[in-house]
SEFIZA-3560 file (N, C-alpha, C; in Angstrom, 3 decimals):
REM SEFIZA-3560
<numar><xx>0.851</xx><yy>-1.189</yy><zz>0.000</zz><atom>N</atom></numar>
<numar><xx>0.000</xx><yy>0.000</yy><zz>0.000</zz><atom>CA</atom></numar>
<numar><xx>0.891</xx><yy>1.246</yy><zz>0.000</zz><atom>C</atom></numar>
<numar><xx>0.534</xx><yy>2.382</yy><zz>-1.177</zz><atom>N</atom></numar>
<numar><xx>1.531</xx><yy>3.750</yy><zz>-0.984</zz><atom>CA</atom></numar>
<numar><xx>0.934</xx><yy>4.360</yy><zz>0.085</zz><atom>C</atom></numar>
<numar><xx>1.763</xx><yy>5.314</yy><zz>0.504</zz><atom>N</atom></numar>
<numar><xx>1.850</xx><yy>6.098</yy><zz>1.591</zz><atom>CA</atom></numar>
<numar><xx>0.901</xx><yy>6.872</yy><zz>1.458</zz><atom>C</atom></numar>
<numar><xx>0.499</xx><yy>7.443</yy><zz>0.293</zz><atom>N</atom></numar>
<numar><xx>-0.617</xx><yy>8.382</yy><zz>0.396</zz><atom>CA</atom></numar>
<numar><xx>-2.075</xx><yy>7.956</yy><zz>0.746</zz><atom>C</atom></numar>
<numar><xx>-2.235</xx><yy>6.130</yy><zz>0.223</zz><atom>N</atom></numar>
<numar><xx>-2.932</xx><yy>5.674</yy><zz>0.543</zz><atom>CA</atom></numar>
<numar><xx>-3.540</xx><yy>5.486</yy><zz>1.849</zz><atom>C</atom></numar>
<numar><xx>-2.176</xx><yy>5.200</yy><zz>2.748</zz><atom>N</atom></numar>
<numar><xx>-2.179</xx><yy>4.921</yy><zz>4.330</zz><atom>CA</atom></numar>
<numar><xx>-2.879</xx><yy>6.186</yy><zz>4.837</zz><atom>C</atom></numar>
<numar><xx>-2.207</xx><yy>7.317</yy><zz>4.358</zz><atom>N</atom></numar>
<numar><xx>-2.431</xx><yy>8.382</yy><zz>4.962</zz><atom>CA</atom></numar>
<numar><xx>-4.066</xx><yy>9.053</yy><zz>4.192</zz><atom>C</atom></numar>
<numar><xx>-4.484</xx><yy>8.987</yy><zz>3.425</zz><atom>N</atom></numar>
<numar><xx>-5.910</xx><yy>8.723</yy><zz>2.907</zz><atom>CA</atom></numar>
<numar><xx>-6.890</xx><yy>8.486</yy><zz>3.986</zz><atom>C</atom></numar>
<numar><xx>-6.634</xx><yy>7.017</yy><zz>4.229</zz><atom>N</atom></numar>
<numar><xx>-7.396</xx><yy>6.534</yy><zz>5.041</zz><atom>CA</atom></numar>
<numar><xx>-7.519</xx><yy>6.875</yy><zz>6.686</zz><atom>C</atom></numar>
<numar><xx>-6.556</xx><yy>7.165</yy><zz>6.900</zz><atom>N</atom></numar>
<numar><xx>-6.214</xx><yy>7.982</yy><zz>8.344</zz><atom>CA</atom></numar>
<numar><xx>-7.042</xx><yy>9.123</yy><zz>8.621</zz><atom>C</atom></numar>
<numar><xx>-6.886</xx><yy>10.178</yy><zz>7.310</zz><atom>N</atom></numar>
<numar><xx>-7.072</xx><yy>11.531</yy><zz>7.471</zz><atom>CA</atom></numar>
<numar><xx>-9.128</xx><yy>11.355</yy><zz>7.551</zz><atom>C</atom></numar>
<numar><xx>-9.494</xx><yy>10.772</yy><zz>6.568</zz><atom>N</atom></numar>
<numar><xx>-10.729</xx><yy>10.095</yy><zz>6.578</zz><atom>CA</atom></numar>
<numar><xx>-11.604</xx><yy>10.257</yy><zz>7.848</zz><atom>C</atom></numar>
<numar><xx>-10.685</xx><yy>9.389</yy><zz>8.881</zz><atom>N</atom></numar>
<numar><xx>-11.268</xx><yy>9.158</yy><zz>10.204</zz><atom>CA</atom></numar>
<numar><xx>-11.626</xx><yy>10.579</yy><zz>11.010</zz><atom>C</atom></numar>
<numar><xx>-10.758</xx><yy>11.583</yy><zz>10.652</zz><atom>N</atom></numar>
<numar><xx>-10.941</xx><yy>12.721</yy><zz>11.669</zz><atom>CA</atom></numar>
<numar><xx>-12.487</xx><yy>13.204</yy><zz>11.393</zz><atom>C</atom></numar>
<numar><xx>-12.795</xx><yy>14.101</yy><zz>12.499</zz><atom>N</atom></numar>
<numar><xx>-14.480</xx><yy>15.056</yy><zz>12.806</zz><atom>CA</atom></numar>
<numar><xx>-13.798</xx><yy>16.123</yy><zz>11.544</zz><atom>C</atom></numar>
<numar><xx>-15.253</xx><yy>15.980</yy><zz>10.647</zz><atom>N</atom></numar>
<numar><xx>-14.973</xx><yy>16.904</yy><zz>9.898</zz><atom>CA</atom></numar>
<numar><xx>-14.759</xx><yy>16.813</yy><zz>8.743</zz><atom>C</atom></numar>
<numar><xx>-13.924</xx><yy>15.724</yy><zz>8.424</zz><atom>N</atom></numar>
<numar><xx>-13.319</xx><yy>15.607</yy><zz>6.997</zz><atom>CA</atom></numar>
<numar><xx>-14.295</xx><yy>15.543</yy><zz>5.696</zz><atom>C</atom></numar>
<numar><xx>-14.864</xx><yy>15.736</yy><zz>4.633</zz><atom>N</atom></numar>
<numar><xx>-15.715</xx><yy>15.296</yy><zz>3.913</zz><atom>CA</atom></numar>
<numar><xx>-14.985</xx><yy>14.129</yy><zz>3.111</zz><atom>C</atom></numar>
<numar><xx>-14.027</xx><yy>15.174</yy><zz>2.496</zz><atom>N</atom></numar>
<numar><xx>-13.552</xx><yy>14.067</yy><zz>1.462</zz><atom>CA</atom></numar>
<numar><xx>-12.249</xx><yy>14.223</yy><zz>1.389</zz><atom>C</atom></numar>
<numar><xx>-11.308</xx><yy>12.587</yy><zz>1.818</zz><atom>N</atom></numar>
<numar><xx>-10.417</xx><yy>13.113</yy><zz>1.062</zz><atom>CA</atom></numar>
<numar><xx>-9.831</xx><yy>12.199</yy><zz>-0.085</zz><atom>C</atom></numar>
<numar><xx>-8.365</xx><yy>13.275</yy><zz>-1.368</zz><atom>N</atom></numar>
<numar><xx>-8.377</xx><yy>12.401</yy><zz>-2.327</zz><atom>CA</atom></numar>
<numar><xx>-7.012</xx><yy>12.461</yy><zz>-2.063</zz><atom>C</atom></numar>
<numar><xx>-6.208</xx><yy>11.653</yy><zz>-2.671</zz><atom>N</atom></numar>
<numar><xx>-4.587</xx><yy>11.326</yy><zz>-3.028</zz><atom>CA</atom></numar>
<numar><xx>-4.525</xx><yy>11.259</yy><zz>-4.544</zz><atom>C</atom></numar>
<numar><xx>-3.038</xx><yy>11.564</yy><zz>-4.878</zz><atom>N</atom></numar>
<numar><xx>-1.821</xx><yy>11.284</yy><zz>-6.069</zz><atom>CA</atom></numar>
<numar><xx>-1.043</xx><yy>10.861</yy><zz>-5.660</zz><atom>C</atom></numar>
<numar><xx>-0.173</xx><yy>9.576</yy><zz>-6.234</zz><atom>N</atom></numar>
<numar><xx>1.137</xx><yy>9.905</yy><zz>-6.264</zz><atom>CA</atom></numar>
<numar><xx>1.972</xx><yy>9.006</yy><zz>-7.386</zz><atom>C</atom></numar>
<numar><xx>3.158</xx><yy>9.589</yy><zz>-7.701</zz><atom>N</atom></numar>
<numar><xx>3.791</xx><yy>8.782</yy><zz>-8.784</zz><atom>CA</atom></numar>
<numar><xx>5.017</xx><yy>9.225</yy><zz>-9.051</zz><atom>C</atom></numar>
<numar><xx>5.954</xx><yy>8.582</yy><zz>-8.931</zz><atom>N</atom></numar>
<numar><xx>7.469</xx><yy>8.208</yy><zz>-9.445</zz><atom>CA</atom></numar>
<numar><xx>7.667</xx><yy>9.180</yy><zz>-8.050</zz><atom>C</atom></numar>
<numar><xx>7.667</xx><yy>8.176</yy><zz>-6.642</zz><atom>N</atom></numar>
<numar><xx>8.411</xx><yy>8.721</yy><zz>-5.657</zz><atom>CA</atom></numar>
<numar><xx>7.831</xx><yy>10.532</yy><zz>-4.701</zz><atom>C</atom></numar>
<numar><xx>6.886</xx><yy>10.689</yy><zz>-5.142</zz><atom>N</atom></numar>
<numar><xx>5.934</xx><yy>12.188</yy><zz>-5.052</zz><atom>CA</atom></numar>
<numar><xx>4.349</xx><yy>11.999</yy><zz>-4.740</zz><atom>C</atom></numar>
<numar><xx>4.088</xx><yy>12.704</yy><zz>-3.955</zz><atom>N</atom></numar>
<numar><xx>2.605</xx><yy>12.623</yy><zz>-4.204</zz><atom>CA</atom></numar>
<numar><xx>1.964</xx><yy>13.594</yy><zz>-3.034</zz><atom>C</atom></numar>
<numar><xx>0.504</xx><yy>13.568</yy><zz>-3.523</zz><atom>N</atom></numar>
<numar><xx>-0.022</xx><yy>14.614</yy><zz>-2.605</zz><atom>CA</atom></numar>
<numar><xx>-0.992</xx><yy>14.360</yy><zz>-1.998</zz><atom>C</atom></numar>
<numar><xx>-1.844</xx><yy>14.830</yy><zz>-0.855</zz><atom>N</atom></numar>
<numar><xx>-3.018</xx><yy>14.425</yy><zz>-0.234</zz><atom>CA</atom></numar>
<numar><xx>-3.534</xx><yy>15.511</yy><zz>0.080</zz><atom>C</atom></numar>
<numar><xx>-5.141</xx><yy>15.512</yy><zz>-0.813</zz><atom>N</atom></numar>
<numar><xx>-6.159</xx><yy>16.662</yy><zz>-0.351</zz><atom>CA</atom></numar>
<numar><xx>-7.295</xx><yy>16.492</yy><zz>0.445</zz><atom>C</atom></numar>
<numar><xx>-7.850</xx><yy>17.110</yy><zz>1.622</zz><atom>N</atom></numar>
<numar><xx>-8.539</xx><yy>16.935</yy><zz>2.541</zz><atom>CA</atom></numar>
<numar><xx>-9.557</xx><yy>18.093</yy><zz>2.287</zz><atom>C</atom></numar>
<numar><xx>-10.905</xx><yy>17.924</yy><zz>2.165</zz><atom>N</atom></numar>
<numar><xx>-12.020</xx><yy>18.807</yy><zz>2.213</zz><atom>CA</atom></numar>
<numar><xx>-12.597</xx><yy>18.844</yy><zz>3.441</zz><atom>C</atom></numar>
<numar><xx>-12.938</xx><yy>20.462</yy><zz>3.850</zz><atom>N</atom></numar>
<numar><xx>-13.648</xx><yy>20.168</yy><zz>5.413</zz><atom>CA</atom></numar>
<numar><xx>-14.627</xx><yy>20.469</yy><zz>5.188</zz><atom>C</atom></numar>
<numar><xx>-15.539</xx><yy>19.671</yy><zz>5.957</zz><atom>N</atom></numar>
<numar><xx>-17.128</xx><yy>20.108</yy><zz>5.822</zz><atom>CA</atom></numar>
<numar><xx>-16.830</xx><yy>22.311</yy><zz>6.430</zz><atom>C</atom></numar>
<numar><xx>-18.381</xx><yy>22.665</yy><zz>6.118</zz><atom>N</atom></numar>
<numar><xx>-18.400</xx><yy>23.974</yy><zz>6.640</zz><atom>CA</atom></numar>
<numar><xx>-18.074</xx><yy>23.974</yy><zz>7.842</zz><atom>C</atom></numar>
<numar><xx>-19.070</xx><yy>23.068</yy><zz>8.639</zz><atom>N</atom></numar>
<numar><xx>-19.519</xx><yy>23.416</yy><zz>9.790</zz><atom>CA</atom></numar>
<numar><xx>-18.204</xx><yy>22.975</yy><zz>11.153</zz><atom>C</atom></numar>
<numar><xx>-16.738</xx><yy>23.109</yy><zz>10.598</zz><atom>N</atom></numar>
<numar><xx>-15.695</xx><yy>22.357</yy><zz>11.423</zz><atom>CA</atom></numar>
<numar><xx>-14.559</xx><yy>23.445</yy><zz>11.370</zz><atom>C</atom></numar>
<numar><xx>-13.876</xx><yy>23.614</yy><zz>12.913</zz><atom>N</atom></numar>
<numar><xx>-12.709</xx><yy>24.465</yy><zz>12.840</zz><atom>CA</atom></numar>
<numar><xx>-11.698</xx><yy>24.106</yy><zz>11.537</zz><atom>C</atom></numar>
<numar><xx>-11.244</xx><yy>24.757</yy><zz>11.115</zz><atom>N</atom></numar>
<numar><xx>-10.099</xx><yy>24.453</yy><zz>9.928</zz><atom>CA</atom></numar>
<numar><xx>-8.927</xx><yy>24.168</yy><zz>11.585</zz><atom>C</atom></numar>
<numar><xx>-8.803</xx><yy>24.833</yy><zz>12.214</zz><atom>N</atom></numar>
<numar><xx>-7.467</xx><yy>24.931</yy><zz>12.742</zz><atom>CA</atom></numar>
<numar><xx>-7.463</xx><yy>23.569</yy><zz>13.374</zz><atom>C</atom></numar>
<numar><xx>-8.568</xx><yy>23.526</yy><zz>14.172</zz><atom>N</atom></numar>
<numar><xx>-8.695</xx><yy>21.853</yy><zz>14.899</zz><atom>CA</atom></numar>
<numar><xx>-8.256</xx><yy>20.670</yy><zz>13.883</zz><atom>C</atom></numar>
<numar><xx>-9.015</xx><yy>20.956</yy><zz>12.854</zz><atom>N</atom></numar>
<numar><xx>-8.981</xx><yy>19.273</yy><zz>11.700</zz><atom>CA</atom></numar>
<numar><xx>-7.379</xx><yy>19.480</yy><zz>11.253</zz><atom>C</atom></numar>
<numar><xx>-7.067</xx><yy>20.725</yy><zz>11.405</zz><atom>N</atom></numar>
<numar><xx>-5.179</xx><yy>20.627</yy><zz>10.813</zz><atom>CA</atom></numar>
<numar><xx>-4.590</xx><yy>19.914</yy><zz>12.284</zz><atom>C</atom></numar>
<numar><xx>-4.582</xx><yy>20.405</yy><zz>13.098</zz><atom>N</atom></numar>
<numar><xx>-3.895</xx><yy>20.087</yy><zz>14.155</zz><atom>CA</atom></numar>
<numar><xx>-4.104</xx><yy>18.071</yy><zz>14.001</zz><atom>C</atom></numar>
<numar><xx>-5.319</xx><yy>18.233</yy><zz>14.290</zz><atom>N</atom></numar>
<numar><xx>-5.188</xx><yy>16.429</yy><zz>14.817</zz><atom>CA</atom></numar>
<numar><xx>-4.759</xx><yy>16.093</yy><zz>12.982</zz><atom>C</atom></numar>
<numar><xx>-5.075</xx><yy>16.222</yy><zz>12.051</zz><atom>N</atom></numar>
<numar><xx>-3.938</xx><yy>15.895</yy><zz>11.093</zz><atom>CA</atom></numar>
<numar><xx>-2.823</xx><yy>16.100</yy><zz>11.008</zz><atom>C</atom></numar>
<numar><xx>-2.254</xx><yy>17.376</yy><zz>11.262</zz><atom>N</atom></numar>
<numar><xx>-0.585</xx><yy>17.074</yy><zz>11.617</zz><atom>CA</atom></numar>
<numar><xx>-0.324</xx><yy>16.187</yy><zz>12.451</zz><atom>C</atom></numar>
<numar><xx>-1.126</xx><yy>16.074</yy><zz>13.799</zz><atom>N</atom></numar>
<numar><xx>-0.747</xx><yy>14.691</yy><zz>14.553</zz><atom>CA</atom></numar>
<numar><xx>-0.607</xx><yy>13.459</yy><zz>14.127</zz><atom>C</atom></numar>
<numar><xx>-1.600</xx><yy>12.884</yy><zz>13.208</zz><atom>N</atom></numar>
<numar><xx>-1.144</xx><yy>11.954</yy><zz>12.371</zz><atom>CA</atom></numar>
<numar><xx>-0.552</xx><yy>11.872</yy><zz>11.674</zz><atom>C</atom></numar>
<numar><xx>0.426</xx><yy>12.923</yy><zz>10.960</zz><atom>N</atom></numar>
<numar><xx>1.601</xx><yy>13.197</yy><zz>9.894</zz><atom>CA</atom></numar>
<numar><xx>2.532</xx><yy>12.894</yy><zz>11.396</zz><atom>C</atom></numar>
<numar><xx>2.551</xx><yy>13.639</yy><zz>12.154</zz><atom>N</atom></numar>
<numar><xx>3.936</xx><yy>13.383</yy><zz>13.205</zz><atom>CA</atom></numar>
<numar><xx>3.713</xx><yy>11.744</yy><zz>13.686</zz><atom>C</atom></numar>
<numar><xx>2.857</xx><yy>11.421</yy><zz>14.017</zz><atom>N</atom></numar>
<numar><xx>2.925</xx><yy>9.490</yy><zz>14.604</zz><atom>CA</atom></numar>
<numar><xx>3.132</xx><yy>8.433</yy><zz>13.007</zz><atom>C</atom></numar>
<numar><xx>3.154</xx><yy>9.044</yy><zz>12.388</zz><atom>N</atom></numar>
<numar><xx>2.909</xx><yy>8.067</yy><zz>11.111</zz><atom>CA</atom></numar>
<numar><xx>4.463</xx><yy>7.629</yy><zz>10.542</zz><atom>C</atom></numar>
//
């Protein structure tokens, strides 16, 4: 499984998230996270950087 994948599915789990999508290819890639309206942006970053730092 790629990494963006892992991390896909992670980001998923948080309050808030609507949707998220991944890329990646030849060693690169990216992960986009949509927040619903009704959710702090700053909160859903935080506990996602937390899972970028434990991962």
């Amino acid at each position: 499984m790629e990494v963006t994948s892992k991390l896909e599915a992670m980001f998923s789990c948080v309050k808030g998230v609507e949707q998220v999508s991944s890329y990646s290819s030849n060693g690169t890639g990216s992960v986009t996270v949509t927040l619903s309206k009704h959710v702090e942006p700053e909160v859903a970053r935080f506990e996602i950087s937390s899972i970028v730092r434990q991962t």
